[in-house]
LUMTI-690821 format. One record per residue (C-alpha): x, y, z negated; residue in three letters; residue number from 1. Coordinates in Angstrom, 3 decimals. Each point is the difference from the previous one (the first is absolute). Last residue first. Layout:
# residues N
+----------+----------+----------+------+-----+
|       c1 |       c2 |       c3 | code | pos |
+----------+----------+----------+------+-----+
|        X |        Y |        Z |  ala | NUM |
...
+----------+----------+----------+------+-----+
# end
This chain:
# residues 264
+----------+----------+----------+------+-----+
|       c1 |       c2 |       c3 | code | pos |
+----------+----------+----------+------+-----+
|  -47.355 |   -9.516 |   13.301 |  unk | 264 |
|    0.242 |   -3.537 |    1.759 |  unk | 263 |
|   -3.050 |   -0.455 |    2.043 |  unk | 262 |
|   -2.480 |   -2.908 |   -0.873 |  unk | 261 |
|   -1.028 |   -3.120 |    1.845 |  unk | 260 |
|    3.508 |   -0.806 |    0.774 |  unk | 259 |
|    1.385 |   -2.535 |   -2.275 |  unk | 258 |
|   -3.350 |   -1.882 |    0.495 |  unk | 257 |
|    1.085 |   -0.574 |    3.769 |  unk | 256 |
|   -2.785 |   -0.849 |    2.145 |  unk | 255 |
|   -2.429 |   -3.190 |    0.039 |  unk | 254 |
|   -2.230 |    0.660 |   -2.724 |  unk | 253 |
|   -2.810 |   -2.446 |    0.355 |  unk | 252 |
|   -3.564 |    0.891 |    0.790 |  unk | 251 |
|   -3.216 |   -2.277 |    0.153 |  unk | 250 |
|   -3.486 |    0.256 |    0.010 |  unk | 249 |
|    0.019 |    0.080 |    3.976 |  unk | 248 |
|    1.462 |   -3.902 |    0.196 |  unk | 247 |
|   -0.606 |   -0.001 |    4.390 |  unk | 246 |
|    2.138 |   -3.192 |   -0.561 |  unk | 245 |
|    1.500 |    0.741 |    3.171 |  unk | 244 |
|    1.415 |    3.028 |   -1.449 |  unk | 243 |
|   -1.009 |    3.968 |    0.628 |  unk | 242 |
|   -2.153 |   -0.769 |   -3.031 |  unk | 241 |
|    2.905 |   -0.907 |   -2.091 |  unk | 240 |
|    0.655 |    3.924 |   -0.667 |  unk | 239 |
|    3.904 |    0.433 |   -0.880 |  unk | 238 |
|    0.535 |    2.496 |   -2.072 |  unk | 237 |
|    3.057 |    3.008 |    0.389 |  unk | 236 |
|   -1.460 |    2.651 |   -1.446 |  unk | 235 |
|   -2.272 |    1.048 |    3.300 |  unk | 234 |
|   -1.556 |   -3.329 |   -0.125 |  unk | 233 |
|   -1.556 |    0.527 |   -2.897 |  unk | 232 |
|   -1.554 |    3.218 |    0.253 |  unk | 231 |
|   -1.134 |   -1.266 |    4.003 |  unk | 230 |
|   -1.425 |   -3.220 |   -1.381 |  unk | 229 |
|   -2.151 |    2.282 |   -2.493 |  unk | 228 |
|   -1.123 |    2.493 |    2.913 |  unk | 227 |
|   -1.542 |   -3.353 |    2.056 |  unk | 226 |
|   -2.587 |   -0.211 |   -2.952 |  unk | 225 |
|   -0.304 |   -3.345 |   -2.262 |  unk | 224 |
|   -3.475 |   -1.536 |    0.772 |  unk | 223 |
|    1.401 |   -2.609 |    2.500 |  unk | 222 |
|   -0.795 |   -1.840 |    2.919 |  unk | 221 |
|   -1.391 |    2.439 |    1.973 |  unk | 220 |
|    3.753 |    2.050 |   -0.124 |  unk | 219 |
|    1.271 |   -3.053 |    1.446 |  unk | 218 |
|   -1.650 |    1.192 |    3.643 |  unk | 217 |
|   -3.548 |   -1.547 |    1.276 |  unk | 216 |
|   -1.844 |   -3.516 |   -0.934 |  unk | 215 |
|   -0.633 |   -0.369 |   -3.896 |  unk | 214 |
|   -0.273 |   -4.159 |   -0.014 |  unk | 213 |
|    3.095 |    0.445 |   -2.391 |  unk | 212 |
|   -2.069 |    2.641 |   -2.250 |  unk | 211 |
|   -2.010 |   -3.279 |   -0.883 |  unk | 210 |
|    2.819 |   -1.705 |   -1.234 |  unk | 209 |
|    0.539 |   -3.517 |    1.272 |  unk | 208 |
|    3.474 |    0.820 |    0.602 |  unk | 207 |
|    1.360 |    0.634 |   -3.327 |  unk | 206 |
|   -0.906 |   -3.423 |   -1.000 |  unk | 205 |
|    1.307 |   -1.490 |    3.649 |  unk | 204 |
|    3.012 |    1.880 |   -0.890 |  unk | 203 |
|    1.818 |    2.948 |    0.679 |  unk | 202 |
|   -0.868 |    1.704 |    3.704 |  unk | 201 |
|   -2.830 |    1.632 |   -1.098 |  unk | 200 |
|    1.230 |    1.430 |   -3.288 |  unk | 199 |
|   -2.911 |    2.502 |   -0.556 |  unk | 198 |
|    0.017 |    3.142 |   -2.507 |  unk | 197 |
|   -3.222 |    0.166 |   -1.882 |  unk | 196 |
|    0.421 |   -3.462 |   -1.789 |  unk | 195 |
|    3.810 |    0.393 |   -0.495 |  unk | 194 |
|   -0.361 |    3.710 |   -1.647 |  unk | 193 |
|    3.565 |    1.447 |    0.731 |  unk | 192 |
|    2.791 |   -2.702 |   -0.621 |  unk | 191 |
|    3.484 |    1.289 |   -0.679 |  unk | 190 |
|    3.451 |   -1.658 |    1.173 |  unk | 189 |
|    3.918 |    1.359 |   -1.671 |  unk | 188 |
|   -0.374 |   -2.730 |   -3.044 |  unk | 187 |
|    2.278 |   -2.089 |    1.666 |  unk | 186 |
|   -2.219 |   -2.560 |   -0.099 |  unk | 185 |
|   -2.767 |    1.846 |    1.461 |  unk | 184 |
|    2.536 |    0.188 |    2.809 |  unk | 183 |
|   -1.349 |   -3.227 |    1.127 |  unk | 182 |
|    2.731 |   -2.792 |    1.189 |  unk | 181 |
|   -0.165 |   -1.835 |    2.877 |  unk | 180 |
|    1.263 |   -3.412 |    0.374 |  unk | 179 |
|   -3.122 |   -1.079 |    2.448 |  unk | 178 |
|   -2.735 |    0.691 |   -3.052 |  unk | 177 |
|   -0.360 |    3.534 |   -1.751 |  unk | 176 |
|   -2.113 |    0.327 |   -3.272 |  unk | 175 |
|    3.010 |   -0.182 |   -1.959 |  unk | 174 |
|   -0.628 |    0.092 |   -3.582 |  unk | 173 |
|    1.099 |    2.445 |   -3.522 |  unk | 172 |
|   -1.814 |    2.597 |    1.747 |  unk | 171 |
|    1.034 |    4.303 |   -0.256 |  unk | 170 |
|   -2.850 |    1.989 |    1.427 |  unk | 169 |
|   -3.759 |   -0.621 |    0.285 |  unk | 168 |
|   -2.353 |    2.888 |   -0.304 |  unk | 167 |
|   -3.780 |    0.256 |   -0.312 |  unk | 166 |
|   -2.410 |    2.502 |    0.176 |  unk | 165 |
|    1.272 |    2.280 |    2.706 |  unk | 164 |
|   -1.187 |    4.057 |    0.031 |  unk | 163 |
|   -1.254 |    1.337 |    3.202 |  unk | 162 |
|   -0.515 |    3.245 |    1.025 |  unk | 161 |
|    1.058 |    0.732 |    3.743 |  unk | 160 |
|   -0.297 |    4.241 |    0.115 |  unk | 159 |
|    2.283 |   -0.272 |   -2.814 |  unk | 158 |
|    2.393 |   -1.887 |    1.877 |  unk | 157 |
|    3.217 |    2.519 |   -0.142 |  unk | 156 |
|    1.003 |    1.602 |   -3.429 |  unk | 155 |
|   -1.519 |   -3.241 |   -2.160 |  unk | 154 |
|    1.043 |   -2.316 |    2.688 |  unk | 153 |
|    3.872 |    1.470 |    0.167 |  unk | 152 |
|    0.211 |   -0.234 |   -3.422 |  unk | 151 |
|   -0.859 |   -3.513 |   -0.512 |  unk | 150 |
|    2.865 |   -0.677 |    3.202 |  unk | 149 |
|    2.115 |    1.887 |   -2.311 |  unk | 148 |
|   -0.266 |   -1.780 |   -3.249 |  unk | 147 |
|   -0.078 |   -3.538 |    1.867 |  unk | 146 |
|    3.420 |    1.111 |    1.800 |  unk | 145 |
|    0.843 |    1.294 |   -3.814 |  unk | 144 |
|   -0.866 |   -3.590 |   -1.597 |  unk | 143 |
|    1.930 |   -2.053 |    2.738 |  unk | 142 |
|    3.395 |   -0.659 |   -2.208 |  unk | 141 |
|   -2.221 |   -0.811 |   -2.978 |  unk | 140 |
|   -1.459 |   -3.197 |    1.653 |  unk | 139 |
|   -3.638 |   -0.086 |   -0.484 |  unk | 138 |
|   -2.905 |   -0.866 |   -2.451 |  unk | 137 |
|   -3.187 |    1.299 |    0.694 |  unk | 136 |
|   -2.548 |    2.210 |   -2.322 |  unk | 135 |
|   -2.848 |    2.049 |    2.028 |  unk | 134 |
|   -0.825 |    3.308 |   -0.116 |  unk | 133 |
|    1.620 |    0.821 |    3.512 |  unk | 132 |
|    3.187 |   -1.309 |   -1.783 |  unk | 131 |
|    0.552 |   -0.938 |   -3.222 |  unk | 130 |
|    3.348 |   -1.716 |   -1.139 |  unk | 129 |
|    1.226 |   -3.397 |   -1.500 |  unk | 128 |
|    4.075 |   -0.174 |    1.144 |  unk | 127 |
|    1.994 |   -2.839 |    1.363 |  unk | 126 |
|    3.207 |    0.306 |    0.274 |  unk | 125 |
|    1.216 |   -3.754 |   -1.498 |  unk | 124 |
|   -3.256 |   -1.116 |    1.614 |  unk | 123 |
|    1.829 |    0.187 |    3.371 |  unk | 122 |
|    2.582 |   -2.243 |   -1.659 |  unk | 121 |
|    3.812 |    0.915 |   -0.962 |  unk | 120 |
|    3.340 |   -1.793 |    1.844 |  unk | 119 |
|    0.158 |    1.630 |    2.885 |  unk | 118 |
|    1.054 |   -0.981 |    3.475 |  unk | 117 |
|    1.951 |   -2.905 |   -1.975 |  unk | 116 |
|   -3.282 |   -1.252 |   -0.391 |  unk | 115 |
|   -0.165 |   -0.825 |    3.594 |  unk | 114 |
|   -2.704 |   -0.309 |    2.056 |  unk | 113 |
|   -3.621 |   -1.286 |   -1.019 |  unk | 112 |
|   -0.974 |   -3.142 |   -1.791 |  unk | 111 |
|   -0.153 |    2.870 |   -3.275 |  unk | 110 |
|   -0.829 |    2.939 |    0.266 |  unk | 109 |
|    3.611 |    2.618 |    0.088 |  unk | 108 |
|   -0.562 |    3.333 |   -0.973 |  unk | 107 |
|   -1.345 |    3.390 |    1.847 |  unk | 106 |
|    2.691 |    1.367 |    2.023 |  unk | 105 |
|    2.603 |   -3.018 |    0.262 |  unk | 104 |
|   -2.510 |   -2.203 |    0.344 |  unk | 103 |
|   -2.116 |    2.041 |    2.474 |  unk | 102 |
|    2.529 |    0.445 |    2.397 |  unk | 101 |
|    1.284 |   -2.931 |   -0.126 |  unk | 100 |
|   -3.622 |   -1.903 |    0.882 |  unk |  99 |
|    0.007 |    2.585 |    3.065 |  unk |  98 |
|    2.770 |   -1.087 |    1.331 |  unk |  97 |
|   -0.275 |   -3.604 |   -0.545 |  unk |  96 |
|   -3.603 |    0.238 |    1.597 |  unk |  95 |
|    2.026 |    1.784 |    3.058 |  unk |  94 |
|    2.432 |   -3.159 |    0.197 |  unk |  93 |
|   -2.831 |   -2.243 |   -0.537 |  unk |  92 |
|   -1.910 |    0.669 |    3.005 |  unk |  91 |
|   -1.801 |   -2.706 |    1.829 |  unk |  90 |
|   -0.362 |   -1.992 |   -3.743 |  unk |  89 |
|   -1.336 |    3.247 |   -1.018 |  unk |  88 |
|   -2.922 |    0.893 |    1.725 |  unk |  87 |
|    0.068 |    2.567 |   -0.797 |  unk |  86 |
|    3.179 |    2.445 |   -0.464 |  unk |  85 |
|   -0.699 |    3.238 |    1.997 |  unk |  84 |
|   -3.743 |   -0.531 |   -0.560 |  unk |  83 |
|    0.361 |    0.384 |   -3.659 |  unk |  82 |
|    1.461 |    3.124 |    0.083 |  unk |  81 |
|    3.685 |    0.717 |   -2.020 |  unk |  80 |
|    1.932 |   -0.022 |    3.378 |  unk |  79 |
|   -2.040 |    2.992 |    1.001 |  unk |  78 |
|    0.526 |    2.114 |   -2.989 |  unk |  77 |
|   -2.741 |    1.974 |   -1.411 |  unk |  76 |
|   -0.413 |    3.417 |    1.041 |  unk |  75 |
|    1.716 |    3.430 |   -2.178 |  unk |  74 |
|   -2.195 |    2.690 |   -1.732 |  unk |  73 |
|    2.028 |    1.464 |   -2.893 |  unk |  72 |
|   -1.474 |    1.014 |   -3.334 |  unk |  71 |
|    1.176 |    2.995 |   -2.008 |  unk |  70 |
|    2.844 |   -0.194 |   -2.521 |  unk |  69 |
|   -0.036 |    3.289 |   -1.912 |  unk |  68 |
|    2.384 |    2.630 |    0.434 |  unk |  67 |
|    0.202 |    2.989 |   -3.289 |  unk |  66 |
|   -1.262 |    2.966 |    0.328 |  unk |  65 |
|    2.532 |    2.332 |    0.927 |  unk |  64 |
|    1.288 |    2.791 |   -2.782 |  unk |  63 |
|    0.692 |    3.523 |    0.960 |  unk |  62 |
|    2.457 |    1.405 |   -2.727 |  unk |  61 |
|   -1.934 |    3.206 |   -0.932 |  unk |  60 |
|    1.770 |    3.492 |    0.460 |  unk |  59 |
|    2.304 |    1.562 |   -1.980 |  unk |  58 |
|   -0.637 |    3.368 |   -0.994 |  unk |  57 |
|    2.635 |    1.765 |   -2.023 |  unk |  56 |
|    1.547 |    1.748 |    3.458 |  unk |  55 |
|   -3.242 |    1.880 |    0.003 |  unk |  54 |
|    0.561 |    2.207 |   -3.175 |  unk |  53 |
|   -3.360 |   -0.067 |   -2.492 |  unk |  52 |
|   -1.553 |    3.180 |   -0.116 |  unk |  51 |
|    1.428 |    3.608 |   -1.620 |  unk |  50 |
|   -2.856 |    2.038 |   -1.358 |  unk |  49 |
|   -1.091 |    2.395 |    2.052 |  unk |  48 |
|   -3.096 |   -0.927 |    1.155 |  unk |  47 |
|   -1.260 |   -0.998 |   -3.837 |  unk |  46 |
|    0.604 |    3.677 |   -1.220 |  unk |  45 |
|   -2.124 |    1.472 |    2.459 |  unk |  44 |
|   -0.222 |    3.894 |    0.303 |  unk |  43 |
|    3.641 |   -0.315 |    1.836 |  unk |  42 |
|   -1.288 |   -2.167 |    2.434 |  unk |  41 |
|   -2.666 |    1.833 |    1.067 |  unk |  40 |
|    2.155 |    2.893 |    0.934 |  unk |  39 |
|    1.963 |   -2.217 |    1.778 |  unk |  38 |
|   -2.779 |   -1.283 |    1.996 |  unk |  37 |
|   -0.512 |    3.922 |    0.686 |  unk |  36 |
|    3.089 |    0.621 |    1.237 |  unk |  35 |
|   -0.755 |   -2.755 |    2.542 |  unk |  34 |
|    1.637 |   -3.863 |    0.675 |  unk |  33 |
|    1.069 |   -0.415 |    3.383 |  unk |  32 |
|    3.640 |   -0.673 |   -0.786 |  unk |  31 |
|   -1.112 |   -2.859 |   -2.121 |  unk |  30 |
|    0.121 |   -0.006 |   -3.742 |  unk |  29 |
|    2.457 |   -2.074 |   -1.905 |  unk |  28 |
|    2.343 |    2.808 |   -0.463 |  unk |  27 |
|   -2.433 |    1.559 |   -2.230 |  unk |  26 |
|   -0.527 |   -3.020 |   -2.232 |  unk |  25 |
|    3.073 |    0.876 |   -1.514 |  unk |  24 |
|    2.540 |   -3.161 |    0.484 |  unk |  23 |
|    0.561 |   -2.427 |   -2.626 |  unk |  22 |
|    3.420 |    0.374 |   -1.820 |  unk |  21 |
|    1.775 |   -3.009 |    0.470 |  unk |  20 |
|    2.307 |   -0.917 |   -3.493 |  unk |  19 |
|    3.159 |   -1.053 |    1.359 |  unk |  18 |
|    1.448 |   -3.158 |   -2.206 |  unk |  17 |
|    3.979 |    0.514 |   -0.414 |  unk |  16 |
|    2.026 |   -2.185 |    2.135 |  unk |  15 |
|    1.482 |   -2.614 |   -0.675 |  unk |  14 |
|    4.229 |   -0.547 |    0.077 |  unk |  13 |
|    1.504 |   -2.920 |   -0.121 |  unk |  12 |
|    3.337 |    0.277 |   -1.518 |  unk |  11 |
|    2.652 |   -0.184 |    2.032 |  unk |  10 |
|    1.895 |   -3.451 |    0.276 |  unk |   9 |
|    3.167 |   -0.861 |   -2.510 |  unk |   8 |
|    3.456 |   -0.161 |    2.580 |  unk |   7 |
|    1.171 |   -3.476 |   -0.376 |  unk |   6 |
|    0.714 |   -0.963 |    3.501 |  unk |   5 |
|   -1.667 |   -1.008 |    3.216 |  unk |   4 |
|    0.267 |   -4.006 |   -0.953 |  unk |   3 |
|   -0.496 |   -2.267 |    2.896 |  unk |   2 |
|   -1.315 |   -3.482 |   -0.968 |  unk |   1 |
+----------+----------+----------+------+-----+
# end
């Protein structure tokens, strides 16, 4: 270390407080300002009294509100559909896709894929909530996609009342045959009002339902409005009535439930 020598350093020196003398109010006034506002100045004691200085204003810090997450619209995944993978001893490769996908997302049932995907259970996340009214069981990771598509009905199918009865959600059995796997088990499916929204292409059961025998567009076949397919759809659900099995009751989240909300 360089050493500049032994001499002793000056003493700091501080400066003496200066008392500020506020201006008269005089030399406040504009260059407009008349003899006779003077005049009136002088009879008033409380105009010329010295006011506060303007250097000892500070203004304000402006604060922003803080960022909320707000809901994201994104579509569901084609590889995810049902019709992309079915019948799935012709295409196993894009049923093993799909089957990894929702292991490693949602938790490992067992007879399918790995459990090295993920070693917890659907019904390790699931979570009891109420939704249109109604209590359902779910997979927590698709609770804000359900949040948002609820909102999105409340805000955009009022003209379309209609409030569902029934709902089915997480299952403890597959109702699929042919290797399949429901995505009730998953706990990412929900069931709108089975006997008021047809299944026409399910089975025999579902098929002897009167609304089957309903000749004209899907929409005959079922009491839930077309708006409520569009909410859910537009947050990344997958509406099974645009499958063969024509299941109109039925949604399953087939988007990414890591993007449903924006990051504030």
């Amino acid at each position: 270390m360089l050493v500049l020598g032994c001499q002793a350093a000056p003493a700091l020196v501080v400066p003496k407080t200066v008392a500020v003398t506020p201006a008269p109010q005089a030399s406040v006034l504009s260059s407009s300002s008349t003899s006779s506002s003077a005049s009136a100045a002088s009879s008033d004691s409380s105009v010329g009294s010295p006011g506060p200085l303007a250097s000892s204003a500070v203004p304000e810090p402006t604060v922003e509100p803080p960022k909320v997450p707000v809901c994201q619209a994104q579509a569901a995944f084609e590889f995810l559909m049902r019709k992309n993978y079915a019948p799935v001893k012709f295409k196993k490769a894009e049923f093993d896709k799909s089957l990894e996908w929702r292991t490693k997302h949602y938790g490992y049932v067992k007879g399918f894929g790995e459990k090295s995907w993920n070693a917890t259970k659907p019904k390790d996340h699931s979570v009891a909530i109420t939704i249109f009214g109604l209590p359902v069981t779910v997979h927590e990771k698709i609770v804000p996609a359900l949040r948002c598509a609820e909102a999105e009905i409340e805000a955009s199918c009022k003209s379309t009342p209609y409030t569902p009865q029934t709902l089915s959600g997480l299952r403890n059995k597959n109702t699929y045959k042919g290797g399949e796997v429901t995505n009730h088990l998953y706990g990412i499916a929900l069931d709108l009002d089975p006997m008021l929204n047809s299944c026409c292409g399910c089975t025999k059961k579902w098929q002897a339902s009167p609304l089957c025998k309903i000749k004209g567009e899907i929409w005959d076949r079922m009491s839930m409005p077309k708006c409520w397919v569009e909410a859910f759809e537009k947050y990344g659900f997958y509406w099974l009535g645009h499958d063969t099995l024509q299941d109109t009751m039925h949604f399953e989240f087939l988007a990414d439930p890591d993007l449903v909300m924006s990051k504030p």
